[in-house]
LUMSE-775619 format. One record per residue (C-alpha): residue in three letters; x, y, z. Coordinates in Angstrom, 1 decimal, decimal comma, padded with zeros to 4 digits, m for minus. Layout:
N
code Ala xx X yy Y zz Z .
...
END
This chain:
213
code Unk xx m177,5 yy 030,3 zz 104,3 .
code Unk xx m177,9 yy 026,9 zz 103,4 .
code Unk xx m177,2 yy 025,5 zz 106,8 .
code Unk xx m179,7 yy 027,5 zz 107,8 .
code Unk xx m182,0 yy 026,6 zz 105,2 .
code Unk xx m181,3 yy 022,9 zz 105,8 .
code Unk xx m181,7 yy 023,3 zz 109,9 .
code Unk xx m185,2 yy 024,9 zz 109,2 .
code Unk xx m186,3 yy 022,1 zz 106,8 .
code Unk xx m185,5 yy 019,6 zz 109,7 .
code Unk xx m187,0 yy 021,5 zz 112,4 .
code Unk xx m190,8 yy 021,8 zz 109,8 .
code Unk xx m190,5 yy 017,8 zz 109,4 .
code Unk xx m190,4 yy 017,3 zz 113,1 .
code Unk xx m193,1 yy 019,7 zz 114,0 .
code Unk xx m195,0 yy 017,9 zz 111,1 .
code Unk xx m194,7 yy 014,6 zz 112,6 .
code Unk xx m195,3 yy 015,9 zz 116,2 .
code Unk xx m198,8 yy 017,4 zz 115,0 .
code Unk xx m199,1 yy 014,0 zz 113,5 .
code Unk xx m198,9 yy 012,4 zz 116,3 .
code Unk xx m201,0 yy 014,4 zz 118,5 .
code Unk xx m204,1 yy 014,2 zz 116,9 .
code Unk xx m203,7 yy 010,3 zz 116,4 .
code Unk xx m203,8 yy 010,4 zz 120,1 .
code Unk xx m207,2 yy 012,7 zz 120,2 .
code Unk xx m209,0 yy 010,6 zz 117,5 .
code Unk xx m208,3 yy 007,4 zz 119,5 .
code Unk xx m209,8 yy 009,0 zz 122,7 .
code Unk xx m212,4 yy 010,9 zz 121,3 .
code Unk xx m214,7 yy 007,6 zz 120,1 .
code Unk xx m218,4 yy 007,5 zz 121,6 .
code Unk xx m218,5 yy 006,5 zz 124,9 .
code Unk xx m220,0 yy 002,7 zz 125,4 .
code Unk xx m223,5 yy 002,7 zz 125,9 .
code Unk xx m225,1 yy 002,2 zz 129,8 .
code Unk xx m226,3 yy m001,3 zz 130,3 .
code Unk xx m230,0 yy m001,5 zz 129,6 .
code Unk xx m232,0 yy m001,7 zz 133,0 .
code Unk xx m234,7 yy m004,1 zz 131,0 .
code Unk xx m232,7 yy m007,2 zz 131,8 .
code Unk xx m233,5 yy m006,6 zz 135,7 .
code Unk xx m237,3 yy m005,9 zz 135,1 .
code Unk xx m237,5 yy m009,2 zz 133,0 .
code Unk xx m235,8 yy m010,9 zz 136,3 .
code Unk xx m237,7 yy m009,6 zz 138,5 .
code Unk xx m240,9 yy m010,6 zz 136,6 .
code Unk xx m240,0 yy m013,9 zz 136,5 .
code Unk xx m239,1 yy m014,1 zz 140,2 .
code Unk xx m242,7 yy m013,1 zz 140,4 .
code Unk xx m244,2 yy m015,7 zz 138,4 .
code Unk xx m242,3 yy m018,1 zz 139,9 .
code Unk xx m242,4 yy m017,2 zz 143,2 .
code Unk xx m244,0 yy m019,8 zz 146,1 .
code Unk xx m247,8 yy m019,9 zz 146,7 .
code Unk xx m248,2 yy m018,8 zz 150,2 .
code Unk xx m250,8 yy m021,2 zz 150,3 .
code Unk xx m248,8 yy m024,7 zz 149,5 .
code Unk xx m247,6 yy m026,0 zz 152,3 .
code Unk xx m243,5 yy m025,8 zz 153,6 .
code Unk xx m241,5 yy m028,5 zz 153,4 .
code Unk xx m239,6 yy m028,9 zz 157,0 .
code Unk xx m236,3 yy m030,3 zz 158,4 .
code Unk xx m236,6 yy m033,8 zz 158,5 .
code Unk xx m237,6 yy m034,6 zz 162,2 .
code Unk xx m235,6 yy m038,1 zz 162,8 .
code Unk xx m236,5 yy m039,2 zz 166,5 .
code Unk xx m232,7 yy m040,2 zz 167,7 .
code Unk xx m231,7 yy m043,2 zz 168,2 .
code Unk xx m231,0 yy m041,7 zz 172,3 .
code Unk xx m234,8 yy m041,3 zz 172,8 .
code Unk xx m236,1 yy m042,5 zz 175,9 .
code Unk xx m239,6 yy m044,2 zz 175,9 .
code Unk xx m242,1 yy m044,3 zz 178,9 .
code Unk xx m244,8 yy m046,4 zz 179,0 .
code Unk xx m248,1 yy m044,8 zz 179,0 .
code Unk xx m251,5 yy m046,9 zz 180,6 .
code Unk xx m254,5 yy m046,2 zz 177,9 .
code Unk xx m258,2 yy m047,7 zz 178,4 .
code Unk xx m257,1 yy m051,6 zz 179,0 .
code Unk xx m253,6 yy m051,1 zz 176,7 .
code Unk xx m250,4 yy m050,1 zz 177,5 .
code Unk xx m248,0 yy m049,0 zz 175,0 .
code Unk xx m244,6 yy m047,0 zz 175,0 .
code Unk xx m244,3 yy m042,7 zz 174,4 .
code Unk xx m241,4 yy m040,7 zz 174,1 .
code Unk xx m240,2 yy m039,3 zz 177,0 .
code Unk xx m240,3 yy m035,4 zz 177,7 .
code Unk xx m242,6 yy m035,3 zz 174,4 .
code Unk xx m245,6 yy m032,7 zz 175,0 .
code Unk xx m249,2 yy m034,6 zz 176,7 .
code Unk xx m252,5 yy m033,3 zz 175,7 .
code Unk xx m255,3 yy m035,1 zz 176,9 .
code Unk xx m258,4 yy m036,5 zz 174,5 .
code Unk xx m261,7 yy m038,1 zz 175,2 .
code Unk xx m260,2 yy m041,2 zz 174,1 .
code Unk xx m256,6 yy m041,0 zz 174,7 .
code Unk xx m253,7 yy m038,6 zz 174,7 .
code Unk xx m251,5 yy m036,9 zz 171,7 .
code Unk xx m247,4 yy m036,8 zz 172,6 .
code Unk xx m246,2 yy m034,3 zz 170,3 .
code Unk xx m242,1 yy m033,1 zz 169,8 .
code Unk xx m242,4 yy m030,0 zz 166,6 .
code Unk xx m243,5 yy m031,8 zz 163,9 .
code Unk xx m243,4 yy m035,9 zz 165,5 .
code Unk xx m246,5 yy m036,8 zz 167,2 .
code Unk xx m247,9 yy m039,9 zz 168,7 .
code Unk xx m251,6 yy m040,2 zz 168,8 .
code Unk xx m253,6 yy m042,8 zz 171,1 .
code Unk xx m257,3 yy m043,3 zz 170,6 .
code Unk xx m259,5 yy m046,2 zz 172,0 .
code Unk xx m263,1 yy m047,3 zz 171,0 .
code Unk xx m265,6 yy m049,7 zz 171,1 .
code Unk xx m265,9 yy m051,9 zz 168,4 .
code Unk xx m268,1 yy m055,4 zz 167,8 .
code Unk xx m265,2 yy m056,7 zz 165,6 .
code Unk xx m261,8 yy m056,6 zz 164,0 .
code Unk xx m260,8 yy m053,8 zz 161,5 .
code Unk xx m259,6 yy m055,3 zz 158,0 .
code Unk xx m258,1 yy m053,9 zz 155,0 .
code Unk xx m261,6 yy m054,1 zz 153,2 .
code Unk xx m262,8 yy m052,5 zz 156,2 .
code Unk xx m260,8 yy m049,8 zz 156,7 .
code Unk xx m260,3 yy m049,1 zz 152,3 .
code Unk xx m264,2 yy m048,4 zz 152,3 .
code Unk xx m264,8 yy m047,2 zz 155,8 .
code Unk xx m262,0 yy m045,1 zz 157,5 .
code Unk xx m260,2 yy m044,1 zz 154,1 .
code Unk xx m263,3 yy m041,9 zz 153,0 .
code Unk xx m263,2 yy m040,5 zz 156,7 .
code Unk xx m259,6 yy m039,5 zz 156,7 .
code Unk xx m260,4 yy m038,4 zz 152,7 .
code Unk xx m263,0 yy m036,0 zz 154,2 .
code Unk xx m261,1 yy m034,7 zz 156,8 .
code Unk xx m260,2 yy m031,9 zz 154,6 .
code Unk xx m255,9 yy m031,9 zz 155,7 .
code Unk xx m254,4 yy m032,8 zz 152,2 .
code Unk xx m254,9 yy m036,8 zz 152,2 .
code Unk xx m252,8 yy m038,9 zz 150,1 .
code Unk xx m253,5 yy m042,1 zz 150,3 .
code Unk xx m250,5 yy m044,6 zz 150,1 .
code Unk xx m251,6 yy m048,1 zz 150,8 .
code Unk xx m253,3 yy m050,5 zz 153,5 .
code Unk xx m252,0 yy m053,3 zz 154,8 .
code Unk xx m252,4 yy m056,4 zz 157,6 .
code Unk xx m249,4 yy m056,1 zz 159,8 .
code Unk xx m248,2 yy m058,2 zz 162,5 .
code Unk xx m247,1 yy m056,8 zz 166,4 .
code Unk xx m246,8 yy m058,8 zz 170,0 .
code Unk xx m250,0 yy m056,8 zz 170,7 .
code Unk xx m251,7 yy m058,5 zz 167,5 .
code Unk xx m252,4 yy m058,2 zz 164,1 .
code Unk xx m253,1 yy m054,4 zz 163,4 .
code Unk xx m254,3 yy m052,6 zz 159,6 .
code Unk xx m251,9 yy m050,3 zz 158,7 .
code Unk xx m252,8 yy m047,3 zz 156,5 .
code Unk xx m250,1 yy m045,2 zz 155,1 .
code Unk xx m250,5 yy m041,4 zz 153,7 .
code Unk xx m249,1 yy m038,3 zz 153,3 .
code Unk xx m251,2 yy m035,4 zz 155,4 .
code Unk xx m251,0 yy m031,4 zz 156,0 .
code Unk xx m250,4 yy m030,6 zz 159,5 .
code Unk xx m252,5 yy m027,9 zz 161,2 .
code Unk xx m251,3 yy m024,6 zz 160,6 .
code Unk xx m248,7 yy m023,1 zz 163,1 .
code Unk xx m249,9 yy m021,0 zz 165,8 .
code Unk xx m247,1 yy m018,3 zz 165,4 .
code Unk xx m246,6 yy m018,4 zz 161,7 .
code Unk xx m249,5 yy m019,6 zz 160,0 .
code Unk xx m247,8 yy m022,1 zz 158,0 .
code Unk xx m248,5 yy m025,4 zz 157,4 .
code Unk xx m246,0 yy m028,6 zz 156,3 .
code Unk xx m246,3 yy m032,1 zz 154,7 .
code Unk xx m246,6 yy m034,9 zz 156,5 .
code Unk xx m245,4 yy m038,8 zz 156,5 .
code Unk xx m248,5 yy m040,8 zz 158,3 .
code Unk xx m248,8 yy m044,2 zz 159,9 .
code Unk xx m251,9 yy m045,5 zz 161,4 .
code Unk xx m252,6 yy m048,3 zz 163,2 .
code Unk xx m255,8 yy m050,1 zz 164,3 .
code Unk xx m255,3 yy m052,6 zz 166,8 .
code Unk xx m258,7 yy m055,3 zz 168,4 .
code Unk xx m258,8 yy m057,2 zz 171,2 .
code Unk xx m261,9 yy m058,2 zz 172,9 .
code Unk xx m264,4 yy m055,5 zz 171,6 .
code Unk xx m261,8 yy m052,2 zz 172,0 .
code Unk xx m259,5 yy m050,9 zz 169,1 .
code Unk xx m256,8 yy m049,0 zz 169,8 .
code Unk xx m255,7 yy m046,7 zz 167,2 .
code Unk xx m252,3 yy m045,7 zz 167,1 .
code Unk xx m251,1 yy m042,9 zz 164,7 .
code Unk xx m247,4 yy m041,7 zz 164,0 .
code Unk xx m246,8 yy m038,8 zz 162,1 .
code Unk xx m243,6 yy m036,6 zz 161,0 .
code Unk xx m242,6 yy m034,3 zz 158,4 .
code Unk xx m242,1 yy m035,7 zz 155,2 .
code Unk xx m239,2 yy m036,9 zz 154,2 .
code Unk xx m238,1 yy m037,9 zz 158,5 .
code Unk xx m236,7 yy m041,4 zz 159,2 .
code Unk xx m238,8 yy m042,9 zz 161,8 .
code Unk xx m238,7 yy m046,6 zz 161,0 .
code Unk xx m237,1 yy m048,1 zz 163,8 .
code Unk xx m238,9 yy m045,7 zz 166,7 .
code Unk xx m242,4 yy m046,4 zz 165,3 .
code Unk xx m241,7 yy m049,7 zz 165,4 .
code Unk xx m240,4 yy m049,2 zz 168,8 .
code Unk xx m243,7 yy m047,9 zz 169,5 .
code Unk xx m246,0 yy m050,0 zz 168,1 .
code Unk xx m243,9 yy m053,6 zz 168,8 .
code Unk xx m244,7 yy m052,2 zz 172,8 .
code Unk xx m248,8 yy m051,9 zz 173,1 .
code Unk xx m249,4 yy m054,9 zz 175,4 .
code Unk xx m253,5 yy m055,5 zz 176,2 .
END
């Protein structure tokens, strides 16, 4: 009887700790599940983005449009001037001169009469208010005298907006030099431009160390 007793004793204590042990096991699973992510953080991004987003109205910067060193120049005749153009560039024909565009590099040729030579004085309070007016984002950078074979020339540097784009509206910064050369009552204006930021030195001076009268 005791054995019996004793056996049954042993068998209530492991039940005991069994039941024990289960619902241990239950109240560790049985905690609140963790709450969902808020979906405010995303709004708040996406707000932002908004407010921060680009004005479709300021104009792109592009690629950098470095004329290789590999480019082959052609010499173009003007009205009593001859001066170099890149070769293979697109022509279009002015009422006084031509424009040799590649994308975003173009060469611009213009000749008229004039009773003397441009200076920097000259061109500060005369041609700067013109280009000022022209309404294409003008920066002005500086004017300067510079020296070529063809002759001394005023050099005016600035930063422009090109034309909008035919296809997609848009419209990018631009680096500018301008050059008026005199000789014998003609000047012969020579403007190089390219999208900010392009290395051009060495084939605008290509270009302008070539104008011969």
């Amino acid at each position: 009887m005791r054995r019996f007793t004793r056996r049954r004793a042993v068998l209530l204590a492991g039940l005991v700790t069994l039941l024990v042990l289960a619902s241990s096991c239950s109240g560790g699973s049985s905690g609140k599940a963790a709450p969902k992510p808020s979906s405010a953080g995303g709004s708040v991004a996406s707000s932002t983005t908004a407010a921060n987003g680009v004005n479709p109205n300021t104009p792109e910067t592009a690629v950098a449009g470095d004329i290789p060193d590999t480019q082959v120049y052609v010499p173009y005749a003007g009205a009593g001037y001859t001066i170099k153009v890149p070769q293979g560039w697109a022509r279009t024909d002015t009422a006084t001169g031509a424009i040799f565009s590649e994308h975003f590099n173009t060469e611009r040729l213009d000749s008229t009469a004039a009773a003397s030579a441009p200076t920097v004085a000259s061109v500060r309070s005369s041609t700067v208010p013109q280009l000022q007016g022209a309404g294409n984002g003008f920066v002005l950078k500086d004017v300067t005298a510079v020296t070529r074979p063809g002759g001394t020339a005023v050099l005016t540097t600035y930063q422009a907006t090109s034309a909008p784009d035919p296809v997609t509206s848009k419209s990018v910064a631009l680096d500018v030099e301008r050059y008026d050369f005199w000789k014998n009552g003609t000047t012969v204006t020579v403007t190089l431009s390219a999208a900010k930021g392009s290395d051009n030195v060495d084939p605008w001076k290509t270009i302008t160390t070539s104008l011969a009268w």
